[in-house]
C-alpha positions as CSV (number, residue, x, y, z in Angstrom):
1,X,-17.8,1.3,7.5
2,X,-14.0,1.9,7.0
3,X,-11.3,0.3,8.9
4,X,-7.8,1.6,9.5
5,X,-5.5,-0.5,8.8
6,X,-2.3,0.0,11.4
7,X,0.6,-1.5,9.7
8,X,2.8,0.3,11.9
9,X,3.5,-2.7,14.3
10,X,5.0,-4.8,11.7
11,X,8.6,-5.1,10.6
12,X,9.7,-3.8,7.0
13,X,10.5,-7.1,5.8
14,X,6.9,-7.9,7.1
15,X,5.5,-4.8,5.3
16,X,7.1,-6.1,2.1
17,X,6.2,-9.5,2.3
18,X,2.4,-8.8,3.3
19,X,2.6,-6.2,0.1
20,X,3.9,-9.1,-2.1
21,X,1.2,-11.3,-0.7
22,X,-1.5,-8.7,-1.2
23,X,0.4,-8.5,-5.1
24,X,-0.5,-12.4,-5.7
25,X,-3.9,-11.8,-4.3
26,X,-5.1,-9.4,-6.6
27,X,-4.0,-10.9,-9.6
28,X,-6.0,-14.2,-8.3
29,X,-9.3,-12.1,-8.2
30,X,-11.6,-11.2,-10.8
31,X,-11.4,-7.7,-11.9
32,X,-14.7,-6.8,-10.5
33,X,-14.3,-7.8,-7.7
34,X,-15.1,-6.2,-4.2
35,X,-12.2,-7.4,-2.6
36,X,-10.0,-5.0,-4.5
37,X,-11.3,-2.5,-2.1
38,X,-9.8,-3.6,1.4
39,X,-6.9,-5.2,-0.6
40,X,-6.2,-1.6,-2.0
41,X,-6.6,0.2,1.3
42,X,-4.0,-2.2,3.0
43,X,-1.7,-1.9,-0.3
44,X,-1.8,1.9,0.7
45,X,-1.4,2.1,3.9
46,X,1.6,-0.2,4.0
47,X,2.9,2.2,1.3
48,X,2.6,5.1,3.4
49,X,4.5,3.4,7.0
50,X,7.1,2.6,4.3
51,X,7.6,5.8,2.9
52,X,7.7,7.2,6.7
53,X,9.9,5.3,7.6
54,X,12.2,5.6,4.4
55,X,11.3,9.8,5.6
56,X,13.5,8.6,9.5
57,X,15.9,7.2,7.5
58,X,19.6,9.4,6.8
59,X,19.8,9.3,3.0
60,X,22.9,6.7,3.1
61,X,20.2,4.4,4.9
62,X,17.3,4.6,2.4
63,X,16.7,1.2,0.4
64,X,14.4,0.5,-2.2
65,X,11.7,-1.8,-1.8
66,X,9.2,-3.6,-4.2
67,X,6.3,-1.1,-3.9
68,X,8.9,1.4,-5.0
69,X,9.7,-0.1,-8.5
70,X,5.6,-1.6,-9.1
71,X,3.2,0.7,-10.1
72,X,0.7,1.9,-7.5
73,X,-2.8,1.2,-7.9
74,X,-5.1,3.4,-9.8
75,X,-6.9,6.1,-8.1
76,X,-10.3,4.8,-9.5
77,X,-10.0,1.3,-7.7
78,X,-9.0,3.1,-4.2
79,X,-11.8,4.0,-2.0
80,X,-13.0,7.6,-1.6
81,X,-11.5,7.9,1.7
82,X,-8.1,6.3,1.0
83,X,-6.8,9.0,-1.9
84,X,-8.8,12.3,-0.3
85,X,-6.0,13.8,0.7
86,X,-4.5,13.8,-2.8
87,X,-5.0,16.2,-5.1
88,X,-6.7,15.6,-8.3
89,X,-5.3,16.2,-12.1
């Protein structure tokens, strides 16, 4: 079962702040974990509202935020159905 996750109701500085909270979390779980998986999924679809909205923006407008200057996650630890629409090396 996969569940969307709509991040599009939340503020930016809520985006970054649930990002940063979803940060601590996965460095407080095991590697092996399953919860990588949802964690993951919600890491990337905050990325993408972000970079949408950073897309609305005028250039003079467009800030950095954390997710910007971190690494993303690897493509391995996203589900199939999260990275499908990315094209593979």
């Amino acid at each position: 079962m996969t569940r969307d996750h709509d991040v599009g109701q939340l503020t930016t500085s809520e985006l970054e702040r649930t990002m940063r909270d979803l940060r601590a979390n996965l460095g407080l779980i095991s590697p092996d974990s399953p919860a990588h998986v949802p964690i993951l999924a919600h890491m990337q679809a905050i990325d993408a509202e972000l970079a949408g909205r950073a897309g609305n923006q005028q250039p003079h407008e467009s800030q950095p935020h954390d997710s910007e200057i971190l690494p993303g996650p690897s493509p391995a630890a996203l589900p199939s159905d999260v990275h499908r629409d990315k094209e593979t090396p």
